[in-house]
C-alpha positions in Angstrom: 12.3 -1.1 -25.0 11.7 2.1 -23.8 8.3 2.9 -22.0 5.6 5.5 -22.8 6.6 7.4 -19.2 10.8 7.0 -20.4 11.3 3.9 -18.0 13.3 1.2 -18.7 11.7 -2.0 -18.4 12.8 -2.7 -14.5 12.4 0.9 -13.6 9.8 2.2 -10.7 7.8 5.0 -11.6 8.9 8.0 -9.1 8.3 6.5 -5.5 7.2 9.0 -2.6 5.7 9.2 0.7 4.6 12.7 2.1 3.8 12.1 5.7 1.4 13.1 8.5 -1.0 14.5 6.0 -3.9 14.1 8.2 -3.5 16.5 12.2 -6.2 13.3 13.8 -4.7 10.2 12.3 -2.1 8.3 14.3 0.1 7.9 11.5 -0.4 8.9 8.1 0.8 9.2 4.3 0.4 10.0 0.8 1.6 7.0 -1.2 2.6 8.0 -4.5 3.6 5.7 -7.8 4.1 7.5 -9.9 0.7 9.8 -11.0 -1.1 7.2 -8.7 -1.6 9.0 -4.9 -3.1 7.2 -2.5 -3.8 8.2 0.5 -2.6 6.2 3.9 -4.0 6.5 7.0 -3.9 4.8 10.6 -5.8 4.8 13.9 -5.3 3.3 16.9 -8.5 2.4 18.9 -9.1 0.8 22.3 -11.4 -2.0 22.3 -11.4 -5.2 19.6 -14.4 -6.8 17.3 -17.3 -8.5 19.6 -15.9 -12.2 17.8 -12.9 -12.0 19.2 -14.1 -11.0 23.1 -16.6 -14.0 21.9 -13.8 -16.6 21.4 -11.9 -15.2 23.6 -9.3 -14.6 21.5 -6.1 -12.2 23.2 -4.0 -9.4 21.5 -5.5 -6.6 19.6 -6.6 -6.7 15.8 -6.1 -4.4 12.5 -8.4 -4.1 9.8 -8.5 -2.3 6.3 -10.4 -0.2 4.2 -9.4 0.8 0.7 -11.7 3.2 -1.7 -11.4 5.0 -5.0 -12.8 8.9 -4.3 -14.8 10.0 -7.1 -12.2 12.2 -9.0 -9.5 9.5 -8.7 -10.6 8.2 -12.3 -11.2 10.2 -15.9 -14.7 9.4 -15.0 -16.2 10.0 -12.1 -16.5 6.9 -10.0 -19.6 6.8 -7.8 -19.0 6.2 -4.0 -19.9 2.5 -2.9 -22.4 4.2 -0.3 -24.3 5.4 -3.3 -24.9 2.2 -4.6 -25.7 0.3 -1.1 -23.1 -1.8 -1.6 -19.0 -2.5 -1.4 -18.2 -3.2 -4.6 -15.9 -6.4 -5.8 -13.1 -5.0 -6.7 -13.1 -2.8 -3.4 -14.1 -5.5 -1.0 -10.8 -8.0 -2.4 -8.3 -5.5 -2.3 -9.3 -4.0 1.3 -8.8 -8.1 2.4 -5.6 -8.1 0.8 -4.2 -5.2 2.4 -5.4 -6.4 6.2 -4.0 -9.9 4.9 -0.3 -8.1 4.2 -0.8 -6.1 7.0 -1.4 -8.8 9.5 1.4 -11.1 8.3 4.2 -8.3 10.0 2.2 -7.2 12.6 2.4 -8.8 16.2 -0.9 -8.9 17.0 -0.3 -9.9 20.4 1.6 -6.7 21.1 -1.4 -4.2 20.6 -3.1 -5.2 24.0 -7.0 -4.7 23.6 -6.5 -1.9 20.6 -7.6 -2.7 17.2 -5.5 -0.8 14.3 -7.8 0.8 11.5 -5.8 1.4 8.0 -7.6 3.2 5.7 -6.7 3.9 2.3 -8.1 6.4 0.0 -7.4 6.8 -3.9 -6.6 10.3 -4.9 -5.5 9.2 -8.1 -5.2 6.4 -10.2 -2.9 5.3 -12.7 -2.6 1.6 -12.3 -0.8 0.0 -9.2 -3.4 1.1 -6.8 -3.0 -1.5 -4.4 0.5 -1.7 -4.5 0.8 1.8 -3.9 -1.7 1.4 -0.4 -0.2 -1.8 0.7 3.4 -0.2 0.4 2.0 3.4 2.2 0.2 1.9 4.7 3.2 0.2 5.9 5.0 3.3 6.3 1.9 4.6 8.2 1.8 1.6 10.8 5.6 2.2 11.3 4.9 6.4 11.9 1.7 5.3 14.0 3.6 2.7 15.9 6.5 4.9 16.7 4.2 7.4 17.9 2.5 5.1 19.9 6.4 3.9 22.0 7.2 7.5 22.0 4.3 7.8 24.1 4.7 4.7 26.3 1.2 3.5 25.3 3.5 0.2 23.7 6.4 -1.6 25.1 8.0 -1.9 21.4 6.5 -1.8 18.0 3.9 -4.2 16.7 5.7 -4.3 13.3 7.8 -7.0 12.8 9.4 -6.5 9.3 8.4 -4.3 6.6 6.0 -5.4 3.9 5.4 -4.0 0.2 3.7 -4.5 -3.2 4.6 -4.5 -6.6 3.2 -5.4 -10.0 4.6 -6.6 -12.9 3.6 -7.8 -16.1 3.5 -8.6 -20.0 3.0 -5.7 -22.1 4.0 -6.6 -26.2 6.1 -9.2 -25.7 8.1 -8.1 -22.9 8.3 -8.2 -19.1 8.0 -4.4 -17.3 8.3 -3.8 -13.8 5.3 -1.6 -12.0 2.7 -0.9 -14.7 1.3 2.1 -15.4 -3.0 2.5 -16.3 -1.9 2.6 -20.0 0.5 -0.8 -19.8 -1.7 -2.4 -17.2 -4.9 -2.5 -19.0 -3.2 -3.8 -22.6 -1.5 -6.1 -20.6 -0.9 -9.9 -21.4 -0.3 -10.8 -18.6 -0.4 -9.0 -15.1 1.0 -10.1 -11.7 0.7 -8.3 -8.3 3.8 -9.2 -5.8 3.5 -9.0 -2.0 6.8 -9.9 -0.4 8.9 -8.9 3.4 11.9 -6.8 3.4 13.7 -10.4 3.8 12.6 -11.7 0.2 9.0 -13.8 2.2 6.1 -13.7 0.2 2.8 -13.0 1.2 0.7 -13.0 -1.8 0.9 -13.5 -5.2 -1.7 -12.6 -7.6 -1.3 -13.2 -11.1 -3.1 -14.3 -14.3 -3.1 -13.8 -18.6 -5.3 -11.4 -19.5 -7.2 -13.6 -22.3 -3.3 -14.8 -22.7 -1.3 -18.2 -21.7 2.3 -17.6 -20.2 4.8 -19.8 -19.7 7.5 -21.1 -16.9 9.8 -18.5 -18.6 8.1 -15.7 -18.5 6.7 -16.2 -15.1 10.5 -16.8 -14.3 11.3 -13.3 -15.7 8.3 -11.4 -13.6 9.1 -12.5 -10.6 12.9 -11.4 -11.2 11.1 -7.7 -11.5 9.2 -8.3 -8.8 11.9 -9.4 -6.5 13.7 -6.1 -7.5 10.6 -3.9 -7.5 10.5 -4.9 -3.8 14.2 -4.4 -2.4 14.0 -1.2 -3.9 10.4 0.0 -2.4 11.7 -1.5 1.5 14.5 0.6 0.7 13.0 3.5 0.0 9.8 2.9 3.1 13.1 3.0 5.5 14.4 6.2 4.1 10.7 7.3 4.9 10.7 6.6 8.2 14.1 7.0 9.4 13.2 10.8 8.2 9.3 11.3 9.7 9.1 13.1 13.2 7.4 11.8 15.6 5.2 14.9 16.3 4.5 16.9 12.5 6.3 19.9 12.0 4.5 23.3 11.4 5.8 23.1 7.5 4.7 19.8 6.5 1.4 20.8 5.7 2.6 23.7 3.4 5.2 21.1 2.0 2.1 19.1 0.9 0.5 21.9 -0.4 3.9 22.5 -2.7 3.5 19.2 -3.7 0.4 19.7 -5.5 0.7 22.9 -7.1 4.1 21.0 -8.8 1.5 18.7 -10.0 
């Protein structure tokens, strides 16, 4: 089966992460999968949540954010702000990215910081939150380095790399990273969250007014599995090539990026 974008069905859309796209943030990227862009962002800030002074808990803590801006959809999508409220959707996948943050990140390393990820939707085409769990990671890595560079940590707080990936049942037959247009027909639709060394984290995953069976469960998380070596593989390249400091260029680099789009 060939796919409506020309992939095969165990190919990744085109995987890339332009970094230090924001001068303030500690580390930064744009994730993209794909025509979804999401953008990656992490500060470091001295000082943890009240709860945790409270119960005296030690280390240092991260925490997540994750939003859709208004022009990331064919629609506009209205800001949360403007309706008072987080919405659903937004609220669960924000927890699931601290969730796969926190499981490779030493806490206890941070001292009394607290690690704010934010991600931001620039544009989406399905594979939203695997595209900001997967950036963010490359982020904490940038942000981290930074950090040692600058003697303000002894070693990194990042323990292993960490990375999402979806797969599902589109027709009949198991794809690897679906698009809007294969992720909204699916029949069934699974998000991986695994470690570099093959650990999972999450695993979210359900038919879309469909059954499946053992098999095809079995064949999905063969995707998956692959989806993921080859994203860790790919976040390494990332950051064995990021500066510590931004270059002068990177910002015009960016700005190539989108005119190609």
């Amino acid at each position: 089966m060939t796919r409506s974008d020309g992939r095969q069905p165990d190919q990744l859309r085109p995987i890339s992460f332009i970094p230090n796209i924001s001068k303030q943030a500690t580390g930064s990227v744009l994730s993209c999968f794909g025509e979804t862009q999401v953008i990656c962002t992490v500060m470091v800030e001295d000082g943890v949540p009240g709860w945790m002074k409270q119960q005296g808990v030690q280390g240092g803590w991260l925490t997540a954010e994750y939003s859709m801006l208004p022009a990331s959809t064919q629609g506009r999508k209205a800001r949360d702000i403007s309706k008072g409220r987080l919405d659903g959707r937004s609220s669960e996948i924000q927890r699931l990215i601290g969730r796969a943050m926190r499981s490779v990140v030493d806490l206890s390393v941070l001292g009394q910081r607290t690690v704010w990820i934010d991600c931001d939707v620039l544009s989406a085409d399905g594979g939203t939150r695997t595209a900001a769990i997967t950036g963010a990671t490359v982020a904490c890595a940038m942000a981290f380095n930074k950090l040692v560079a600058a003697k303000k940590l002894f070693r990194s707080p990042l323990t292993k790399l960490v990375a999402a990936v979806s797969a599902g049942m589109f027709k009949g037959e198991a794809l690897l990273d679906l698009n809007y247009f294969e992720d909204k027909d699916a029949e069934v639709d699974f998000n991986f969250v695994m470690t570099e060394s093959g650990e999972f984290v999450e695993i979210q995953g359900a038919g879309e007014e469909s059954t499946f069976t053992e098999t095809e469960f079995a064949k999905l998380m063969v995707l998956g599995k692959k989806g993921i070596s080859e994203l860790c593989a790919l976040q390494k390249a990332a950051i064995r090539t990021t500066d510590v400091e931004p270059t002068p260029n990177q910002l015009g680099d960016l700005a190539d990026f989108f005119k190609k789009k």
